[in-house]
N, C-alpha and C positions, 0 to 999 in steps of 0.2 A: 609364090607371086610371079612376076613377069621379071624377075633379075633385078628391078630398078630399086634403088635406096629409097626406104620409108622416109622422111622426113624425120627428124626428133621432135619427140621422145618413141613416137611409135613402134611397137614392134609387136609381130604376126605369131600366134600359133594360131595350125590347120587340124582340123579332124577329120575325118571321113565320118563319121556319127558321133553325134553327141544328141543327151537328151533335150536341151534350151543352153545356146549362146549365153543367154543373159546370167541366169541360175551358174553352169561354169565360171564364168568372170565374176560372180559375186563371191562363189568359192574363195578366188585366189585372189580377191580383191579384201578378203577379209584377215587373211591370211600376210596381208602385206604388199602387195603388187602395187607396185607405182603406177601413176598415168601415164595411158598412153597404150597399154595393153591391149590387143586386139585379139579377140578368139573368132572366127569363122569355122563352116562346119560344111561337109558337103551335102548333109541332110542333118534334119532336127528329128527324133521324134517326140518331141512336146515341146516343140515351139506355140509361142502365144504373144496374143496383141491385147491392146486396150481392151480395157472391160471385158480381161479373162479371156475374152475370144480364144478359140485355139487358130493358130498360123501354120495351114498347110506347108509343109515343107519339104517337097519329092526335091530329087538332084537335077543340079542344073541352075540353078539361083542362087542368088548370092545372099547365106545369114549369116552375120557378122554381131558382135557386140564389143564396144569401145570402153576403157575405163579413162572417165575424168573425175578431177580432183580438183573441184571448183574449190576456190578462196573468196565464197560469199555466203548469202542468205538463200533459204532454200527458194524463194518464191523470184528470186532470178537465176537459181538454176535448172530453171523451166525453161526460158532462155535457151536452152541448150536443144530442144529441140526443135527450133527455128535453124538455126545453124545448121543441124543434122540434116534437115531439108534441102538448104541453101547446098550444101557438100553434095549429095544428094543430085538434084538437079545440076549441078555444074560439071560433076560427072558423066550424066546422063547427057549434056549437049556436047563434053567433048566427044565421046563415043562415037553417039546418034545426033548427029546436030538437025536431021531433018525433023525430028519428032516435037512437037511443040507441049513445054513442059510449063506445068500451071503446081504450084504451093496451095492446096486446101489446108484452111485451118482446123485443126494445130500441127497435125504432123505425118499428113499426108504429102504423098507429091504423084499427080496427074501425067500421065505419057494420053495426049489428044484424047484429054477430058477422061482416061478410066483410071482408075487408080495402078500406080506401076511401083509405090515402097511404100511401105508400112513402120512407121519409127516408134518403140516403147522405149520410154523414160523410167527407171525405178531408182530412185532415190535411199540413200543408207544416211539415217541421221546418228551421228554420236550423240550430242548435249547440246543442249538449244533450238539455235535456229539455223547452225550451219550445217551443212552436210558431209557426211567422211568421204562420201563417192556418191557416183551418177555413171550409170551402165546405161549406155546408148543403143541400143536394141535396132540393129537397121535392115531392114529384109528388102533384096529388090528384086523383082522378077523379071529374070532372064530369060526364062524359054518355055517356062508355063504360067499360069493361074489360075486361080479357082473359081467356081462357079457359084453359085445362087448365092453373093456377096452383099450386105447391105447397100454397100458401092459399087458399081460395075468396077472390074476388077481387069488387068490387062497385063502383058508381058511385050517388052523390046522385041522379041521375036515376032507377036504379033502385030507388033506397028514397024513391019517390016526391015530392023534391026538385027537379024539373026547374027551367030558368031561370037558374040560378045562372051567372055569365059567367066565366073566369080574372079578369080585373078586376076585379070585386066580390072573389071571394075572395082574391087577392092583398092586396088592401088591407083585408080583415077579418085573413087573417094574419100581416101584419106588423106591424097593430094590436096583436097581444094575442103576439106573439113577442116585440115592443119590450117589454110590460109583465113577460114572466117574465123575459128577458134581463137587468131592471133589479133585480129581484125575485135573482136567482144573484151578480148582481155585490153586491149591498149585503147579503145575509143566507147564502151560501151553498148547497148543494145542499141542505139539510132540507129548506127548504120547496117547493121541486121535488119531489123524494120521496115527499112528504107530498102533492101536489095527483097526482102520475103514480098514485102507489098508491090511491087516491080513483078511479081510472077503471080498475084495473089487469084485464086479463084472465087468468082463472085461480088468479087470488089463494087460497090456501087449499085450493088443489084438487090434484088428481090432474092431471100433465101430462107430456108427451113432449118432450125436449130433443134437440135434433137437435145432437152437434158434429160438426166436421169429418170425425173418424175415427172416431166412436163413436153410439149413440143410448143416452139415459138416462131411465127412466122413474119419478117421485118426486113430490112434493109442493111446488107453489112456495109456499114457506115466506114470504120477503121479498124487498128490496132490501139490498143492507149500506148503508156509508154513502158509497159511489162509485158504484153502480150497478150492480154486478153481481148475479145472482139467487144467491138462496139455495134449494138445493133439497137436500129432503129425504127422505134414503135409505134403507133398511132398516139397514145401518152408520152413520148419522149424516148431518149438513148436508155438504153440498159448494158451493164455490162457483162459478160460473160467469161469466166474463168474457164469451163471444162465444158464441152459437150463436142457432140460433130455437127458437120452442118453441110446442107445437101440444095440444090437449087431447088426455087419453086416449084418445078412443075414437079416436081418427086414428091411434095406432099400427097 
């Protein structure tokens, strides 16, 4: 890292290669690792995003994956990836404070409008409805990114941020991850909500919603009060749990 004290509970192991961040900390998450564990890597090769996607992972960027040990229900610790963002960006403006940073929903986060981290959420349920763990999957590109993205796709280097090392940013966001993380457990997701929608991309506009089987074009209206979007229809709001979502003119 850069010398400075993690915050508690966190603490860092580094790899030079590893096959996926995430897959490692599920390992030793299963195995008994407390929260707080943090594995980064100096390249992945089988790093992966939402819906399988594979996540380019050359050196130089920062892939990380976080173990939390939420004490809830699984459908607010989804929750968590709102926070990852907020950490995310508030790293990103201590750094780079010139680059203007927008939260797409769910769990993206925009460097002047192209995508600059990529957040996977995987979930390990024991019995029921609570979860044993939540591995944080946080990829941020520092000095490349990849091309023909369904998202235009962008690195801090090229919004004119060079320098910046995975070590500095790791520990700028795990700084201010610790502080939303403290911020959910003692007040709730409101004020998550309330700081994500404060950076939110598309807010009040005209946007494209990609699900699974369908595409929906409407108004992203809100967030409710779990995090799901609210978009709005020629028939009324509808809610949305899971998809991506891209401005109009992208349809």
């Amino acid at each position: 890292m850069t010398g400075e004290a993690l915050p508690r509970p966190f603490r860092l192991i580094a790899y030079e290669t590893v096959g996926s961040t995430n897959d490692e900390l599920k390992r030793l998450a299963r195995d008994g690792a407390d929260e707080g564990l943090i594995i980064i890597a100096g390249e992945q090769t089988g790093g992966r995003g939402r819906r399988g996607r594979a996540w380019v992972s050359p050196p130089g960027n920062l892939y990380s994956s976080i173990l939390i040990r939420p004490d809830c229900r699984a459908a607010e610790a989804a929750q968590l990836g709102f926070i990852a963002a907020l950490g995310v960006a508030g790293a990103i403006g201590e750094l780079a404070p010139h680059i203007d940073l927008r939260c797409k929903w769910p769990n993206d986060v925009l460097a002047n409008g192209k995508k600059v981290s990529g957040i996977l959420l995987e979930t390990e349920m024991v019995s029921g409805d609570r979860p044993d763990f939540v591995i944080l999957g946080v990829g941020i590109n520092l000095v490349s990114s990849p091309r023909d993205t369904p998202y235009p796709a962008t690195s801090l280097g090229e919004e004119g941020a060079p320098g910046i090392s995975p070590p500095m940013m790791a520990a700028a966001f795990i700084r201010h991850l610790a502080l939303w993380l403290a911020t959910w457990r003692q007040s709730g997701f409101a004020p998550i909500r309330d700081a994500w929608l404060a950076r939110a991309m598309g807010l009040g506009e005209a946007i494209q919603v990609r699900l699974e089987r369908d595409t929906l074009d409407g108004r992203f209206l809100d967030l409710d009060a779990d995090g799901a979007l609210l978009l709005g229809l020629p028939e009324g709001s509808r809610r949305i749990a899971a998809g991506e979502i891209f401005p109009a003119r992208a349809a």
